[in-house]
C-alpha positions as YAML, in Angstrom:
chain: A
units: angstrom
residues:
- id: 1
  name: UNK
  ca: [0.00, 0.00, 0.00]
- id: 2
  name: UNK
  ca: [2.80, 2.51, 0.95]
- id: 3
  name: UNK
  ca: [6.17, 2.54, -1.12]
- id: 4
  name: UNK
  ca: [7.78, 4.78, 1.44]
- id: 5
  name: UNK
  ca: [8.69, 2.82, 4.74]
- id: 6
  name: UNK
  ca: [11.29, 2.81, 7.21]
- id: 7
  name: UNK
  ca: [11.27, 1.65, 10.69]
- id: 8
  name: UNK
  ca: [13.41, -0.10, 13.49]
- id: 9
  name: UNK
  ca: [13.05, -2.64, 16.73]
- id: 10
  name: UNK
  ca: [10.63, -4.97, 14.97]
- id: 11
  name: UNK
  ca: [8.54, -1.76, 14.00]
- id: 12
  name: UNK
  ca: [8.39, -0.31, 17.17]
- id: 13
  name: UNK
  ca: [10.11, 2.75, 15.85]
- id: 14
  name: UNK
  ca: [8.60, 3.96, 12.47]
- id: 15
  name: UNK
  ca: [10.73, 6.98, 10.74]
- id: 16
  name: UNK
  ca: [8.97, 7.01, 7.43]
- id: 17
  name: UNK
  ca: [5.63, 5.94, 5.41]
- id: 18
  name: UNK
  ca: [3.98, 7.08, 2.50]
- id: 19
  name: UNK
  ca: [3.45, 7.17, -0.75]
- id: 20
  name: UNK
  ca: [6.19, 8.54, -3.12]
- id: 21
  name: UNK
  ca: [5.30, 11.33, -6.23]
- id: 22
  name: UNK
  ca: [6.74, 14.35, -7.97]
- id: 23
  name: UNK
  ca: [5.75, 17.06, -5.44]
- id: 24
  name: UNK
  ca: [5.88, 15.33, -1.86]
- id: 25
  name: UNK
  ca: [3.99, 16.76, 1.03]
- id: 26
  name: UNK
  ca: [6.57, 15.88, 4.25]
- id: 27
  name: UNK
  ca: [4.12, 16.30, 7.38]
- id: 28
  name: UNK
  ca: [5.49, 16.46, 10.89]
- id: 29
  name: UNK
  ca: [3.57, 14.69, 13.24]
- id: 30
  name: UNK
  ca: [4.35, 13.80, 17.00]
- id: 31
  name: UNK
  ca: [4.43, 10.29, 17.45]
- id: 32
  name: UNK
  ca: [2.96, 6.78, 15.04]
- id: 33
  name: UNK
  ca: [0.38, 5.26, 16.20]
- id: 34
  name: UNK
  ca: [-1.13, 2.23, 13.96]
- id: 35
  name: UNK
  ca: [-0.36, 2.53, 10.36]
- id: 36
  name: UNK
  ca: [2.16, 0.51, 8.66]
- id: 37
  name: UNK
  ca: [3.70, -0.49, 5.51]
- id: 38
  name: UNK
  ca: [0.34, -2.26, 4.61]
- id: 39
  name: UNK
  ca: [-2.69, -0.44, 6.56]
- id: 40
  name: UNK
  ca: [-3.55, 3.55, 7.24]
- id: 41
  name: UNK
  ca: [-4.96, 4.21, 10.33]
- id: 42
  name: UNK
  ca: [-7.25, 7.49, 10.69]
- id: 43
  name: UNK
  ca: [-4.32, 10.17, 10.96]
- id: 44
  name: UNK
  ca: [-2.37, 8.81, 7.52]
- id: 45
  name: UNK
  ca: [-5.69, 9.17, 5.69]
- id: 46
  name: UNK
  ca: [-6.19, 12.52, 6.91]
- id: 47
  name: UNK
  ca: [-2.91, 13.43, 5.85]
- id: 48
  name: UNK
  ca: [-3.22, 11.54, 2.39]
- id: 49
  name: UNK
  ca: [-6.34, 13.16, 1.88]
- id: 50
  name: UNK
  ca: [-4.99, 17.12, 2.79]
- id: 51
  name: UNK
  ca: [-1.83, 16.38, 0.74]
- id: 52
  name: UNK
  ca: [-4.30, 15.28, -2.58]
- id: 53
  name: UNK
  ca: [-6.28, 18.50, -2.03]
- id: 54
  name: UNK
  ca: [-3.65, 20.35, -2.13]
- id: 55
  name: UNK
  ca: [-2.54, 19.27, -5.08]
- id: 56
  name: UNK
  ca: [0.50, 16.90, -4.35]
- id: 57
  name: UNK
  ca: [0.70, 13.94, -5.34]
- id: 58
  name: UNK
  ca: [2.69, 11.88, -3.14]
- id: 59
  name: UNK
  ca: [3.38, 12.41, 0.84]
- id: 60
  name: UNK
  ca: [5.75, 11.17, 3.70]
- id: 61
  name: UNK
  ca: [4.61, 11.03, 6.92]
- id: 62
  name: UNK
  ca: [7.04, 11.73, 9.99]
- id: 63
  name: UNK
  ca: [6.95, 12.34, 13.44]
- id: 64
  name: UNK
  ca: [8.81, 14.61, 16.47]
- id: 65
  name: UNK
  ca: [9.97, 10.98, 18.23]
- id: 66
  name: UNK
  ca: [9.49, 7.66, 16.40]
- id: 67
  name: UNK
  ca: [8.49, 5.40, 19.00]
- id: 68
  name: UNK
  ca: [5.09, 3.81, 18.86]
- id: 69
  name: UNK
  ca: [1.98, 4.56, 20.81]
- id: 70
  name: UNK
  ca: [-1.19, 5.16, 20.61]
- id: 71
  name: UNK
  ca: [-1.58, 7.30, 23.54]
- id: 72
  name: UNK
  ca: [1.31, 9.79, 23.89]
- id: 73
  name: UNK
  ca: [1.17, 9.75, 27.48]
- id: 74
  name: UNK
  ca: [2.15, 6.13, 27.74]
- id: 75
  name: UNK
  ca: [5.42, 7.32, 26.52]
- id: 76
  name: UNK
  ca: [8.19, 7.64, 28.92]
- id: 77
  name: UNK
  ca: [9.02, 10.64, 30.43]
- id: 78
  name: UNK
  ca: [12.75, 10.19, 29.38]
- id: 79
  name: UNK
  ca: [13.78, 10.37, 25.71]
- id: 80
  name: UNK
  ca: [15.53, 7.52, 23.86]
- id: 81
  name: UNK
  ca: [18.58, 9.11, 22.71]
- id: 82
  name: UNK
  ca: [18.99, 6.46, 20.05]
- id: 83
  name: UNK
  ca: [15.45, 6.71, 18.89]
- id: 84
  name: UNK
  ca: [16.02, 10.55, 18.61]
- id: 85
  name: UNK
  ca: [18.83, 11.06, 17.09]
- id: 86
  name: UNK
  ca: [18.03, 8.41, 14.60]
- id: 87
  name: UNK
  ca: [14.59, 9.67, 13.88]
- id: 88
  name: UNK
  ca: [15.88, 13.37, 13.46]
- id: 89
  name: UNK
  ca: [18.85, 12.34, 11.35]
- id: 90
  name: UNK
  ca: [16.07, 10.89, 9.18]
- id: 91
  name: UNK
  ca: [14.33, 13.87, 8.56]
- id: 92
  name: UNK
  ca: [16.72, 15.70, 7.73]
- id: 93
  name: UNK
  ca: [17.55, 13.11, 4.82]
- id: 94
  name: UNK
  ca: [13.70, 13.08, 3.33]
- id: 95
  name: UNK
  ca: [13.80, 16.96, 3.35]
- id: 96
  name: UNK
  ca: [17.14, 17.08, 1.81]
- id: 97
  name: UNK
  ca: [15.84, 15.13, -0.92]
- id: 98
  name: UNK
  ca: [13.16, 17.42, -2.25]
- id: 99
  name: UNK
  ca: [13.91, 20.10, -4.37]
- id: 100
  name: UNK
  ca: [11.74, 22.54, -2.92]
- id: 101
  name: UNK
  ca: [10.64, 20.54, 0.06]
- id: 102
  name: UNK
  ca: [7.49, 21.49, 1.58]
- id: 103
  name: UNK
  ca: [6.89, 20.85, 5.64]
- id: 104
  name: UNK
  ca: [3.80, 20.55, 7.10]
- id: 105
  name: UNK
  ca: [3.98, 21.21, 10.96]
- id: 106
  name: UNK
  ca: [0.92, 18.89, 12.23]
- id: 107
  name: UNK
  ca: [1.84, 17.64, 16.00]
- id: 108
  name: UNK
  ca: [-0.87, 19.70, 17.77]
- id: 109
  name: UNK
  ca: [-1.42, 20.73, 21.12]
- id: 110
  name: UNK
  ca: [0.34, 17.46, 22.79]
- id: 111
  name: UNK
  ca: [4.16, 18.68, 21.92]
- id: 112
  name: UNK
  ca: [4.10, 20.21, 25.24]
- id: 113
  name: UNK
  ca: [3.57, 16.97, 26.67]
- id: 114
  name: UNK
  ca: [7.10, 16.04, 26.59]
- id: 115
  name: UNK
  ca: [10.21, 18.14, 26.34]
- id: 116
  name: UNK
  ca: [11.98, 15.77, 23.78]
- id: 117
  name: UNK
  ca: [8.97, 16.51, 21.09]
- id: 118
  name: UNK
  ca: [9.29, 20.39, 21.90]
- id: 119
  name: UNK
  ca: [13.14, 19.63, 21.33]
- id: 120
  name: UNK
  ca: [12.91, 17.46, 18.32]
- id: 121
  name: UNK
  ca: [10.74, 20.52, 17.01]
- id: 122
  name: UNK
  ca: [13.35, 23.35, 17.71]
- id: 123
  name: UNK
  ca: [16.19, 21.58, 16.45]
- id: 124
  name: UNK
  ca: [14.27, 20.12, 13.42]
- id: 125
  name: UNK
  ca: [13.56, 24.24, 12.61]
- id: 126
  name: UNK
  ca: [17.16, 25.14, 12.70]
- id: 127
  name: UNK
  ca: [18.32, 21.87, 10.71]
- id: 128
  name: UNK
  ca: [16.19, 22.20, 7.51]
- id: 129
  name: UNK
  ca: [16.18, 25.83, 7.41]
- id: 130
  name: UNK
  ca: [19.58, 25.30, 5.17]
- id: 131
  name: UNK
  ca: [17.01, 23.12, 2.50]
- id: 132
  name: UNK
  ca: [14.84, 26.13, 2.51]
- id: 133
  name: UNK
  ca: [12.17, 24.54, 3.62]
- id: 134
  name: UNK
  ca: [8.80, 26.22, 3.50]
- id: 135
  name: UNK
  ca: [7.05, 25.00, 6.65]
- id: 136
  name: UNK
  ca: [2.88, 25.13, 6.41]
- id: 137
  name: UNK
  ca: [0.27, 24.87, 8.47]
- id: 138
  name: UNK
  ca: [-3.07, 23.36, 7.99]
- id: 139
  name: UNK
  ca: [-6.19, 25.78, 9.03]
- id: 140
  name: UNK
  ca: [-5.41, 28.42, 12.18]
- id: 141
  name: UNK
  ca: [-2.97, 27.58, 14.69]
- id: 142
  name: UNK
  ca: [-4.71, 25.95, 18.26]
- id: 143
  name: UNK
  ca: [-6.01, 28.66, 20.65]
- id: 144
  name: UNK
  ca: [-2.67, 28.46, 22.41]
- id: 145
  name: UNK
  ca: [-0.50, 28.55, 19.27]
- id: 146
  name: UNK
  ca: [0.13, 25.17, 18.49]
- id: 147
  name: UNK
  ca: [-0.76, 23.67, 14.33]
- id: 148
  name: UNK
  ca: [-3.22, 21.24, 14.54]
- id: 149
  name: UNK
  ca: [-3.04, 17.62, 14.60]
- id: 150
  name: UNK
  ca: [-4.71, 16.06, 10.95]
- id: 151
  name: UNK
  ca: [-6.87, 14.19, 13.45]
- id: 152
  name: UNK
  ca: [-8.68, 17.02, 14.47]
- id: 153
  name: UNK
  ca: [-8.50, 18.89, 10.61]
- id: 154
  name: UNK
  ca: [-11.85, 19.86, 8.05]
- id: 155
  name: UNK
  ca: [-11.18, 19.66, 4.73]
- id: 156
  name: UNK
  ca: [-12.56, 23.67, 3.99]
- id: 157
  name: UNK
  ca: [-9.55, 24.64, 5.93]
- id: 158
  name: UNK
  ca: [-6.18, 25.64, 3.83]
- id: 159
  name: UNK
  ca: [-2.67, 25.73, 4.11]
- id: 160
  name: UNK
  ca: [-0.71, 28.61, 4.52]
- id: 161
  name: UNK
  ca: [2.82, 29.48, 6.18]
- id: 162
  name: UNK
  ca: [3.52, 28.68, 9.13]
- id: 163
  name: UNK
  ca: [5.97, 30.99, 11.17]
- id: 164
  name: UNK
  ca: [8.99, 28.69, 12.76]
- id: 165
  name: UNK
  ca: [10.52, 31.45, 14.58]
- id: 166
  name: UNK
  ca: [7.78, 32.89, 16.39]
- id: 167
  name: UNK
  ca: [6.31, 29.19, 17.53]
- id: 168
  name: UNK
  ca: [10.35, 28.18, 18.78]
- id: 169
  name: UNK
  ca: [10.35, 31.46, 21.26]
- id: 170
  name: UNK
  ca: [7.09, 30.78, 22.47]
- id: 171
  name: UNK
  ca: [8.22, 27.21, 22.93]
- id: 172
  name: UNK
  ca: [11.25, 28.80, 24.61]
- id: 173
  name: UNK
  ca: [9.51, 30.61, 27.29]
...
């Protein structure tokens, strides 16, 4: 179903899925839940779905920390440095690989439910600045700042730019 897949730990960690194309939408989540190489789950068809409207035709799904859940808050408290770095490293690789890559910030509210997503974010906004990476959002930010999860998105909204140095010094303070 997906041609784009990468994962680790008998696919406890998943880096990468989607589906490959011309013009790529790379969306920034915080954490995989369900999906896999062979089945969406509600959040990958969201994004499939925004990505098609939008007028790409292929998209790659990553997250803030790669470890599996489907409840954030049954991750630990304390990061797995491996699983970070690793996950970030990868990232940086998909963006690098688009010629004009285009970043959709979509971990919602929950990023400040952990200080390793708020960090993953912040250093992910320095790394790929040097791809010139135009970063989106998908419908107004949350009512305290944050771009919304596809979970919670309606397909009237749009996507428009979506400032990287204003959201890391409120994440900052």
């Amino acid at each position: 179903m997906y041609d784009i897949y990468s994962n680790a730990k008998n696919d406890h960690w998943r880096f990468t899925l989607g589906k490959s194309g011309s013009r790529n939408l790379i969306t920034i989540g915080l954490n995989p839940s369900t999906a896999t190489k062979e089945k969406s789950d509600t959040t990958i068809a969201k994004v499939e779905g925004a990505a098609r409207q939008a007028g790409f035709n292929g998209f790659i799904m990553l997250n803030l920390y790669p470890v599996r859940s489907t409840d954030f808050n049954a991750l630990p408290e304390e990061v797995n440095a491996e699983a970070f770095t690793e996950n970030l490293a990868k990232i940086e690789v998909v963006v690098a690989a688009e010629s004009k890559p285009v970043v959709w910030a979509a971990w919602g509210e929950n990023i400040v439910a952990r200080t390793f997503f708020i960090a993953a974010g912040k250093e992910l906004f320095g790394r790929l600045e040097k791809y010139g990476t135009l970063w989106q959002q998908f419908g107004s930010l949350t009512q305290s700042g944050h771009p919304r999860h596809p979970s919670r998105l309606h397909y009237a909204w749009e996507f428009s730019t979506f400032d990287t140095k204003n959201y890391a010094q409120k994440l900052s303070t």
